[in-house]
C-alpha positions in Angstrom: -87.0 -2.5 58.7 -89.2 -5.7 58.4 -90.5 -8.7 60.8 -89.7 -11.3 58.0 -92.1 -15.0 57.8 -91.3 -18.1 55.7 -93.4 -20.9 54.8 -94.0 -23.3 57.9 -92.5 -26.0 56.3 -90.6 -27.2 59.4 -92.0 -30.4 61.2 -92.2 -29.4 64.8 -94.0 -30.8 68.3 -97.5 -32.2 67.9 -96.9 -32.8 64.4 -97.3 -29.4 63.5 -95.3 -27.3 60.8 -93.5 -24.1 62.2 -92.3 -21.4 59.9 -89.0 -18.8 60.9 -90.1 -15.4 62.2 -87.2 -13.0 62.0 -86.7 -9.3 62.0 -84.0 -7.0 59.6 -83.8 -4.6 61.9 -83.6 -5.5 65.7 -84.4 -7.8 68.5 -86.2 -5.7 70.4 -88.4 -5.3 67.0 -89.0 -9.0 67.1 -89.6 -9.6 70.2 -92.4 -6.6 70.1 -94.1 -8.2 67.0 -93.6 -12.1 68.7 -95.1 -10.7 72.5 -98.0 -9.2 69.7 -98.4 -12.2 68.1 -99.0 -14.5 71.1 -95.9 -16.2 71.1 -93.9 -17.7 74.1 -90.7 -16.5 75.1 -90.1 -20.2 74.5 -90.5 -20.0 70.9 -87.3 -17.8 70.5 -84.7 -20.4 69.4 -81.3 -18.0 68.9 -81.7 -15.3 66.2 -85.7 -16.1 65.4 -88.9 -17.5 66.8 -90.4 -20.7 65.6 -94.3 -19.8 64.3 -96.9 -22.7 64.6 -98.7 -23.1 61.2 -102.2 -21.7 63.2 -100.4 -18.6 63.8 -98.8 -17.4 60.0 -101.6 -15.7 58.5 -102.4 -13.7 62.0 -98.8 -12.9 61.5 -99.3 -11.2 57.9 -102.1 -9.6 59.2 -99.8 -7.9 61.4 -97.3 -7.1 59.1 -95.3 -9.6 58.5 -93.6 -10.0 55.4 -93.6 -13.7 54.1 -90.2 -14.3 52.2 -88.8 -17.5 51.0 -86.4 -19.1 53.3 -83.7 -18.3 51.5 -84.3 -14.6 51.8 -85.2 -14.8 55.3 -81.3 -16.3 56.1 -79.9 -13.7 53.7 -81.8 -10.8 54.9 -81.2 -12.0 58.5 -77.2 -12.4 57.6 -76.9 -8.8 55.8 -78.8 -7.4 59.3 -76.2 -8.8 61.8 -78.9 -10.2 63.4 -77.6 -14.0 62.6 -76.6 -16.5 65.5 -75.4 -19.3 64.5 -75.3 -22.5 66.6 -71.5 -22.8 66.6 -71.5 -19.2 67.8 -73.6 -19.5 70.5 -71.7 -22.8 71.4 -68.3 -20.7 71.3 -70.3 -18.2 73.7 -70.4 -20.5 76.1 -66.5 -21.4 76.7 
């Protein structure tokens, strides 16, 4: 059980970058650790939060584990936890 945190390597608003905050476990774990953190309800975008660059060492000294991106989708993916786009569009009909 781990609230997982990539590089922020993703251009964002304000010309910030934003790194992916995700947990292995649950939800309700991530939304625990993001409400902790500081973040909006805003920043939740599907299956993770979107981390300003200011905020990603506060998150490791939290307890966030930083991965690679690439382990962040695969450890998301092996969880359950993944919603992708086209899913959430099929949601919808």
């Amino acid at each position: 059980m781990s609230v997982l945190i990539d590089t922020p390597l993703w251009p964002g608003p304000h010309d910030r970058l934003f790194a992916h905050l995700v947990s292995d476990h649950s939800f309700q774990e991530l939304h625990a650790f993001a409400r902790a953190l500081g973040l909006s309800p805003r920043a939740f975008d599907r299956d993770h939060y979107d981390v300003p660059e200011f905020l990603h060492a506060r998150a490791l000294e939290l307890g966030a584990r930083h991965v690679g991106s690439r382990e962040l989708v695969t450890r998301l993916r092996a969880s359950g936890l993944r919603r992708p786009k086209a899913a959430r569009a099929r949601e919808r009909v």
